[in-house]
C-alpha positions as CSV (number, residue, x, y, z in Angstrom):
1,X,5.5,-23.0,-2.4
2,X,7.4,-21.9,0.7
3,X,7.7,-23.8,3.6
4,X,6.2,-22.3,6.8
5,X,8.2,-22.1,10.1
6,X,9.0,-24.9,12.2
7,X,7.5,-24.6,15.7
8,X,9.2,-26.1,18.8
9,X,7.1,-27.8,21.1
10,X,7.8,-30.5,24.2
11,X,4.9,-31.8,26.4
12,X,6.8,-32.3,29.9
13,X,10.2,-32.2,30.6
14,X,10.7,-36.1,30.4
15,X,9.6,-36.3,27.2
16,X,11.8,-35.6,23.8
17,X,11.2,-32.3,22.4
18,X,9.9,-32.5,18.6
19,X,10.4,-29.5,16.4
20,X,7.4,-29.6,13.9
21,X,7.8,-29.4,9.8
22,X,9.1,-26.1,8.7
23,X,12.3,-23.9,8.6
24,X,13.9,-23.5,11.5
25,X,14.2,-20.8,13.5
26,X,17.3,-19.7,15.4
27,X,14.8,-19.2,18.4
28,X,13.3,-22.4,17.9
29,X,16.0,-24.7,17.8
30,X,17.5,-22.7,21.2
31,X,14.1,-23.9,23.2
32,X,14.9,-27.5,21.2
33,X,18.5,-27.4,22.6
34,X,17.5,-26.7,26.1
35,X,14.6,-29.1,26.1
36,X,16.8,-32.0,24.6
37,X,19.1,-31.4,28.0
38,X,16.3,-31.5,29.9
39,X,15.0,-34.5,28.4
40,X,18.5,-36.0,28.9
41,X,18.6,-35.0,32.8
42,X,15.5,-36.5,33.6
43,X,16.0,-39.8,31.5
44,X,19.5,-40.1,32.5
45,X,20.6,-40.8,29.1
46,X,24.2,-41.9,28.5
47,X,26.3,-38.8,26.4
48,X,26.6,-41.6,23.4
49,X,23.2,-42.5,22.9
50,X,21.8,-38.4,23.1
51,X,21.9,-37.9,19.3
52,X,20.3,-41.0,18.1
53,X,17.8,-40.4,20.8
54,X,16.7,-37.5,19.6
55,X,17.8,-36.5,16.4
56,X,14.7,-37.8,14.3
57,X,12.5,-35.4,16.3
58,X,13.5,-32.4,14.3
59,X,10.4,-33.4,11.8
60,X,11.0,-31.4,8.9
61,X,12.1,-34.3,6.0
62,X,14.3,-32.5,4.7
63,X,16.7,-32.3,8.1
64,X,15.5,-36.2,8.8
65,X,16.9,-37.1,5.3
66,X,20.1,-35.7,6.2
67,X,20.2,-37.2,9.2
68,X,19.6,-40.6,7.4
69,X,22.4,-40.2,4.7
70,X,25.2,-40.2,7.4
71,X,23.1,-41.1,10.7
72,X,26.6,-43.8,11.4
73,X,28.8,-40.5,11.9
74,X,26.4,-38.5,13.1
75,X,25.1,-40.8,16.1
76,X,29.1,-40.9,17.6
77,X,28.9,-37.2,17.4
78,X,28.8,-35.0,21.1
79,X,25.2,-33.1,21.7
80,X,27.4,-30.2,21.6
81,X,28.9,-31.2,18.2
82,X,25.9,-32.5,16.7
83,X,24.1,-28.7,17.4
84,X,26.8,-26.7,15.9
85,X,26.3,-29.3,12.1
86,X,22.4,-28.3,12.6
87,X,23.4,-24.6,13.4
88,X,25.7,-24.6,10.2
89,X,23.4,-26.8,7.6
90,X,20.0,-25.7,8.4
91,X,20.4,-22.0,9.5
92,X,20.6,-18.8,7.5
93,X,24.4,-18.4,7.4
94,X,24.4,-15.3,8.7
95,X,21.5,-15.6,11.4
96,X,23.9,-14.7,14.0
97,X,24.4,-11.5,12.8
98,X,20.9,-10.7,12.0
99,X,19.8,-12.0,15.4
100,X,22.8,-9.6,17.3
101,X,21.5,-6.6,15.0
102,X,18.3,-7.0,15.9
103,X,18.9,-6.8,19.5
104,X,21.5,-4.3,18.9
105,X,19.1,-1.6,17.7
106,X,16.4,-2.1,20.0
107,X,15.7,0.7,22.6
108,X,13.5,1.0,25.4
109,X,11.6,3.7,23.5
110,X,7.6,3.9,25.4
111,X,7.9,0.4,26.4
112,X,8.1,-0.8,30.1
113,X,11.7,-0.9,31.5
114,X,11.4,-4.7,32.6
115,X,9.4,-5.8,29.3
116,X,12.4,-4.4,27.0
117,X,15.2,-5.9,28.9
118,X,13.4,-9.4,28.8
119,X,13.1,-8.8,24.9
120,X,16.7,-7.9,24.8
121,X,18.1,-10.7,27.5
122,X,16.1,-13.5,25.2
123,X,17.5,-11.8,21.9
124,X,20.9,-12.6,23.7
125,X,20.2,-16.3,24.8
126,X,20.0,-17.3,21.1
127,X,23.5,-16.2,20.0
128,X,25.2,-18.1,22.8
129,X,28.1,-20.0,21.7
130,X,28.4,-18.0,19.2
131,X,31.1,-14.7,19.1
132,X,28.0,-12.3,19.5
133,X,26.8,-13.5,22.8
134,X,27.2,-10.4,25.4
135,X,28.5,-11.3,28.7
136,X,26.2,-9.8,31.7
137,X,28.3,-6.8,32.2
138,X,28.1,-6.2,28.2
139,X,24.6,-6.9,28.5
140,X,24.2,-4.1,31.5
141,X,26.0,-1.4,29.5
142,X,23.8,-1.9,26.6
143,X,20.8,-1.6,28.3
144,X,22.2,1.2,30.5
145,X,23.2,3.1,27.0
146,X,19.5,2.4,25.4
147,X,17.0,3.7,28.1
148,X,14.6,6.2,28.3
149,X,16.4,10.0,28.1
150,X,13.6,10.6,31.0
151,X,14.8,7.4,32.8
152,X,18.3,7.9,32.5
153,X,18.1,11.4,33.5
154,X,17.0,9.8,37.0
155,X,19.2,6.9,36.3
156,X,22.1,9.0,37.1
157,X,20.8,10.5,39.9
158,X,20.3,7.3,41.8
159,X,23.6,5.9,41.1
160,X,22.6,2.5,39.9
161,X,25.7,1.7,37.5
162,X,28.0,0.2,40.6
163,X,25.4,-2.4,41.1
164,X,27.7,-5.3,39.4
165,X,25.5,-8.2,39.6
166,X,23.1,-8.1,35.9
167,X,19.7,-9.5,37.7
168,X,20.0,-6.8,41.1
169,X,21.0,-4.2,38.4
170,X,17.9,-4.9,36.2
171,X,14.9,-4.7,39.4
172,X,16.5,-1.6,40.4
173,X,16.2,-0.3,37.5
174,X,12.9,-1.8,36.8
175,X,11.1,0.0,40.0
176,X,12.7,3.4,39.2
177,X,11.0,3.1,35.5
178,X,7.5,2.1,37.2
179,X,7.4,5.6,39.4
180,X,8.3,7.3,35.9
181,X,5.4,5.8,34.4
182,X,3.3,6.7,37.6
183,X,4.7,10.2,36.9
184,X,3.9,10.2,33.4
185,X,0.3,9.0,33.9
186,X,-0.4,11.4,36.5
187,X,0.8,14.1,34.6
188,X,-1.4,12.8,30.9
189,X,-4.3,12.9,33.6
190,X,-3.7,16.2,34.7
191,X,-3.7,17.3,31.1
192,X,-6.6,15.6,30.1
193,X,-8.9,17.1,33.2
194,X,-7.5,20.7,32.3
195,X,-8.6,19.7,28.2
196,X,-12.0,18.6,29.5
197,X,-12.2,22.2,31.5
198,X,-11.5,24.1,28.5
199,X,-13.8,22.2,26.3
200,X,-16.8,22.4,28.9
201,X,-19.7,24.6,27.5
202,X,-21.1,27.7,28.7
203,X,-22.8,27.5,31.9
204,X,-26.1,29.1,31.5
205,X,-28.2,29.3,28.2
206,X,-31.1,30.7,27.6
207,X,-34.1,29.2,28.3
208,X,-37.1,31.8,28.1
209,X,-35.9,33.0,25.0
210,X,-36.4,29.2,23.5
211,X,-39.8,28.9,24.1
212,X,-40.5,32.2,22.9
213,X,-38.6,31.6,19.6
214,X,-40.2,28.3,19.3
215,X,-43.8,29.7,19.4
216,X,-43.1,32.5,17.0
217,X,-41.2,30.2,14.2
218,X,-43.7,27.3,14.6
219,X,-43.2,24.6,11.9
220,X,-40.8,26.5,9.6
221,X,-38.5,26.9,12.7
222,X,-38.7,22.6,12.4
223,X,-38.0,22.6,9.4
224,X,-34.8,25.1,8.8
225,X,-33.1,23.4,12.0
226,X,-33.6,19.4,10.1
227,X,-32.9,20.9,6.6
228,X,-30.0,23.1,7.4
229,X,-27.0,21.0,8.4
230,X,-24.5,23.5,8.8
231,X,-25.3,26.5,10.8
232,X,-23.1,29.6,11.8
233,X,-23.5,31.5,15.0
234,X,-25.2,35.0,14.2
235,X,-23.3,38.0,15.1
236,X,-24.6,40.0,18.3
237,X,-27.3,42.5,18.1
238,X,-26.9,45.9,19.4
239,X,-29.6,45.1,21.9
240,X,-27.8,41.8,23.0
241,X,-24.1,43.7,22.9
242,X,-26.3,46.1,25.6
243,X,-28.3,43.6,27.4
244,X,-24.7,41.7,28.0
245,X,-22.6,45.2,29.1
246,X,-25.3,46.1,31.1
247,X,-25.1,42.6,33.3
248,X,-21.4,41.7,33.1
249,X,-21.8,39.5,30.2
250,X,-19.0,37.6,28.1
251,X,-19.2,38.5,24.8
252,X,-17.6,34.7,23.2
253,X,-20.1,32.9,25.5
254,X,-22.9,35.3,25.5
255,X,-23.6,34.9,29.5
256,X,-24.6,37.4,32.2
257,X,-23.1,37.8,35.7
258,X,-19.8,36.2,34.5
259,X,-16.3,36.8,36.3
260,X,-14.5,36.8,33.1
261,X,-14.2,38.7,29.1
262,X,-14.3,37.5,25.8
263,X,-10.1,37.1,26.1
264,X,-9.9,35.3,28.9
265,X,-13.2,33.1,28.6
266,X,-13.3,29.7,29.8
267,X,-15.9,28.3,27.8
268,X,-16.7,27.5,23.8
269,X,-19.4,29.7,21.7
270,X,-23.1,29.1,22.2
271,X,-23.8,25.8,19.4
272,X,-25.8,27.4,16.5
273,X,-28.3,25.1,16.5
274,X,-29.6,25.6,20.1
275,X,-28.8,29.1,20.7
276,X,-31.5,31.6,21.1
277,X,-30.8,35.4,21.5
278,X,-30.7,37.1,24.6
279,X,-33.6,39.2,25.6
280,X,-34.2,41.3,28.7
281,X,-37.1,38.5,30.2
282,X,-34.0,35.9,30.2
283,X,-32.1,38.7,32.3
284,X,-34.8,39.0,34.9
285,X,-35.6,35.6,35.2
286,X,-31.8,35.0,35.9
287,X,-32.0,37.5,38.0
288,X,-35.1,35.9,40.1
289,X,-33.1,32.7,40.5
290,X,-29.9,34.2,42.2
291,X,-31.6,36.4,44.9
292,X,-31.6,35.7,48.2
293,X,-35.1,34.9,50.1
294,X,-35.0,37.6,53.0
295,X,-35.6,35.4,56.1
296,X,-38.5,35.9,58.2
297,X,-39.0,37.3,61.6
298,X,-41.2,34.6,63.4
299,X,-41.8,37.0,66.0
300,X,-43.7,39.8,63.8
301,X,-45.1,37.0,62.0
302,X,-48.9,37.6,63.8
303,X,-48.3,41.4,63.1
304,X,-48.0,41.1,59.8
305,X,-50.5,39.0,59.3
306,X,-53.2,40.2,61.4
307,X,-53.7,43.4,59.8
308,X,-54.5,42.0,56.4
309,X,-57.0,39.9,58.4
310,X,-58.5,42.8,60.0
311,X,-58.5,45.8,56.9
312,X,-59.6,42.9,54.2
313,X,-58.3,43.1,50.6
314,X,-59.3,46.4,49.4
315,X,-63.0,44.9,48.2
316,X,-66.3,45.5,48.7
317,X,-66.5,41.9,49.4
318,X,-66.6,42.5,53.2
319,X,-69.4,44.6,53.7
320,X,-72.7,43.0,54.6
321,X,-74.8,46.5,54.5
322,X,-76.0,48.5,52.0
């Protein structure tokens, strides 16, 4: 069975670090190392007595047993010293270079400017004192080398790279990456809203056509549309190819009184499962909903209206003689 990984944990900065039963890490034993000098600067331990104060706090048997076996050298040994001997017995001999290779081929890619660097800057905490550790300006040219092509397109154009100092270099950076993303989302919104526009469906369907269809099919109009899953728009009649000419209709969304053809049609085909052919009452009744009511003259409002008082309705109702 193979032993899970060791996890470093440390409850207040006064207190000894621990790291729990496991393998180590390379990034674990890194937070043990800066928690044991913390621990150190807070108890004011003496330089001899660091080792044996805290060496028994990596938990994992197998490290305490080693510690055990020669704890009389081990104890005279510097903090310094005594890391490097649990560096070189209980790491993978060549975590260095895995850990620099990692970081190495990392690049910004769609990730967030500031997010990446952090990844990249804690990648390069780990391999300190160690040949792989980049210094800051290293460290700058890397990053500078990996960015965003859209990034370092503006990158250039701001003149960023004579900012020498690592954490300056890395905010300016950082806020020019933020208005690309602005940018970028602006632009995917855009895109979306114009998708959305195409997509839309057709504007006006037919409505007196429905009912009319609806009445004549009864129940076996029911059933086809529940039994039938897939259904294919029929083809235009010669009387709906006419009834569409004759009012400025589209021919792709089968709509009068439009501004647009077939080719250049905004709008997707009628669905085949609610459209109903276009008739000549769904044309007038169209019609009747776009026209203007003609305003009325208040003036002449008691001549017309008197007369059709005085002259009656055309009946015989009227007329009291016989």
């Amino acid at each position: 069975m193979m032993a899970g990984k060791g996890h470093y944990e440390q409850s207040a900065a006064h207190k000894a670090p621990i790291i729990t039963v496991g393998n180590i890490t390379p990034k674990a034993l890194r937070s043990w190392e800066m928690g044991c000098k913390q621990y150190f600067l807070h108890r004011s331990i003496d330089s001899a007595e660091q080792v044996q104060k805290i060496a028994l706090n990596l938990q994992d048997p197998r490290i305490q047993d080693w510690y055990l076996n020669d704890y009389d050298r081990i104890d005279k040994l510097t903090f310094s010293a005594f890391m490097e001997e649990v560096r070189s017995c209980w790491l993978p001999s060549d975590w260095a270079a895995i850990t620099r290779q990692k970081m190495l081929a990392s690049t910004q890619g769609n990730k967030a400017f500031s997010e990446w660097a952090i990844d990249v800057q804690t990648q390069n905490t780990i391999l300190r004192g160690t040949t792989s550790h980049l210094t800051d300006a290293s460290l700058k040219y890397y990053l500078e080398a990996h960015i965003h092509p859209n990034l370092a397109c503006e990158y250039r154009a701001m003149e960023y790279s004579t900012e020498d100092v690592l954490r300056k270099w890395i905010e300016k950076v950082r806020l020019l990456d933020e208005k690309r993303q602005r940018d970028v989302a602006k632009h995917k919104e855009a895109v979306d809203v114009a998708i959305r526009a195409v997509a839309r469906p057709a504007p006006w369907t037919s409505t007196s056509s429905s009912k009319t269809q609806s009445s004549k099919g009864g129940g076996d109009a029911v059933k086809s549309s529940t039994t039938n899953k897939f259904l294919c728009l029929p083809a235009l009649t010669m009387d709906e190819r006419k009834i569409l000419q004759d009012n400025e209709g589209c021919f792709k969304c089968r709509c009068p009184f439009q501004k647009h053809t077939s080719r250049d049609c905004p709008y997707n085909f009628p669905d085949p499962k609610t459209y109903k052919p276009l008739t000549a009452d769904d044309i007038a009744a169209k019609k009747l909903k776009t026209t203007p009511i003609a305003a009325i003259d208040i003036e002449h409002t008691v001549a017309v209206v008197m007369p059709s008082a005085v002259l009656g309705d055309g009946t015989d109702s009227g007329d009291d003689s016989d």
